[in-house]
TORKOL-4160 file (C-alpha; in steps of 0.2 Angstrom, whole numbers, padded with zeros to 4 digits, m for minus):
67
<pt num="1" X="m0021" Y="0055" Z="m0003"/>
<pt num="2" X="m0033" Y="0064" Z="m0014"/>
<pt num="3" X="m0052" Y="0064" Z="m0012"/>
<pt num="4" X="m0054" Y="0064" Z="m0031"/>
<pt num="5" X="m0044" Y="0049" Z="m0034"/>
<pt num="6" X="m0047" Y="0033" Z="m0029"/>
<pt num="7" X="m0060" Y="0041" Z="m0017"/>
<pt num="8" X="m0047" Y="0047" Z="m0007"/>
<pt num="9" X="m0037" Y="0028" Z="m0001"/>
<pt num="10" X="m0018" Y="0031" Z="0000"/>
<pt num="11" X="m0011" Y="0028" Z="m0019"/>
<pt num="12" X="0006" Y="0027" Z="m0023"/>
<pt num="13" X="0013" Y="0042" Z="m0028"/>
<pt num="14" X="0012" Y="0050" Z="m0046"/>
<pt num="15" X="m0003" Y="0034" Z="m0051"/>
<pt num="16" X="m0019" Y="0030" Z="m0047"/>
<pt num="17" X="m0012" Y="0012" Z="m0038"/>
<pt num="18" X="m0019" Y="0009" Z="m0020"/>
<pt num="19" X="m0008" Y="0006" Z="m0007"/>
<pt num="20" X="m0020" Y="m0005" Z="0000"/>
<pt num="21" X="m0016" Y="m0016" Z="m0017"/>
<pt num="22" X="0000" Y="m0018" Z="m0018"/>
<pt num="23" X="m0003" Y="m0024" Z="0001"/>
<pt num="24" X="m0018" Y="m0037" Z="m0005"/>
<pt num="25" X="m0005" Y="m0041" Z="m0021"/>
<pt num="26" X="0010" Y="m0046" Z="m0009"/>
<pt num="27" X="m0001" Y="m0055" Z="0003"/>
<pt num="28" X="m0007" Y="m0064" Z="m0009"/>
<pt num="29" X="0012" Y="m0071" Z="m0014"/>
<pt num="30" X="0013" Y="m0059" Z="m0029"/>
<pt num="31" X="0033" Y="m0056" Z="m0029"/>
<pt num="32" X="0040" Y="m0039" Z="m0028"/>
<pt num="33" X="0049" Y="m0045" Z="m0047"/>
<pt num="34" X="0029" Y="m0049" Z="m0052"/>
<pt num="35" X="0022" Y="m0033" Z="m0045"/>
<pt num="36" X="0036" Y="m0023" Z="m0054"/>
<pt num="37" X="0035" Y="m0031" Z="m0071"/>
<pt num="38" X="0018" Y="m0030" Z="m0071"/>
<pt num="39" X="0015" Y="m0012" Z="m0064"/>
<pt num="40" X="0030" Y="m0003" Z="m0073"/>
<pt num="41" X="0025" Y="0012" Z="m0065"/>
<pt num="42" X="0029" Y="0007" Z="m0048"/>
<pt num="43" X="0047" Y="0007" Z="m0041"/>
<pt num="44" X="0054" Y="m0002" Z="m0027"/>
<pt num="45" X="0055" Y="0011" Z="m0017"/>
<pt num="46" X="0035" Y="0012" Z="m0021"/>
<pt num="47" X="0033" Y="m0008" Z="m0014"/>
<pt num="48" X="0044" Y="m0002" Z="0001"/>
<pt num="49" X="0036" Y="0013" Z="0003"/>
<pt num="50" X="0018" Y="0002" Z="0004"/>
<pt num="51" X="0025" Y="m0008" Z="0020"/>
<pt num="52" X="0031" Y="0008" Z="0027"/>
<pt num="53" X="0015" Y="0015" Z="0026"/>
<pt num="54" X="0005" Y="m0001" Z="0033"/>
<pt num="55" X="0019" Y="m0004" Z="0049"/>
<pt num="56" X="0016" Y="0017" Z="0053"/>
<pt num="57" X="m0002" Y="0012" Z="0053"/>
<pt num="58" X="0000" Y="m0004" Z="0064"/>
<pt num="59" X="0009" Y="0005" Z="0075"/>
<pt num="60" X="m0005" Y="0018" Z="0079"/>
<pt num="61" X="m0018" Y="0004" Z="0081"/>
<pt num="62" X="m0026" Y="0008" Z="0098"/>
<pt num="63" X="m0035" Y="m0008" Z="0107"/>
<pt num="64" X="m0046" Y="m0004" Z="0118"/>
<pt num="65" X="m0050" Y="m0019" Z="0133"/>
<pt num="66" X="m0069" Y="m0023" Z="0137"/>
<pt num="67" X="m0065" Y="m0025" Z="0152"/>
């Protein structure tokens, strides 16, 4: 993350490509053979990398109870 790119959102590395869109793209149905084709710049390892980063931040979701 750097605050001078993107204002500062997660990118994968080496572009200016948001993690959070290549998420929206693959939840939208866009296939890992689309996004690559498309995007040249991004590997596998990139998309991969993308759910990593979005399960690690799943994981540290705290829920708090109203009750």
């Amino acid at each position: 993350m750097d605050p001078k790119v993107r204002f500062g959102k997660p990118c994968v590395r080496g572009t200016r490509i948001a993690v959070g869109d290549v998420l929206g793209w693959l939840a939208a149905g866009m296939s890992e053979a689309q996004i690559l084709t498309d995007f040249p710049q991004i590997k596998t390892d990139d998309i991969r990398a993308c759910l990593t980063y979005a399960a690690e931040r799943e994981r540290r979701t705290l829920t708090i109870s109203a009750a």
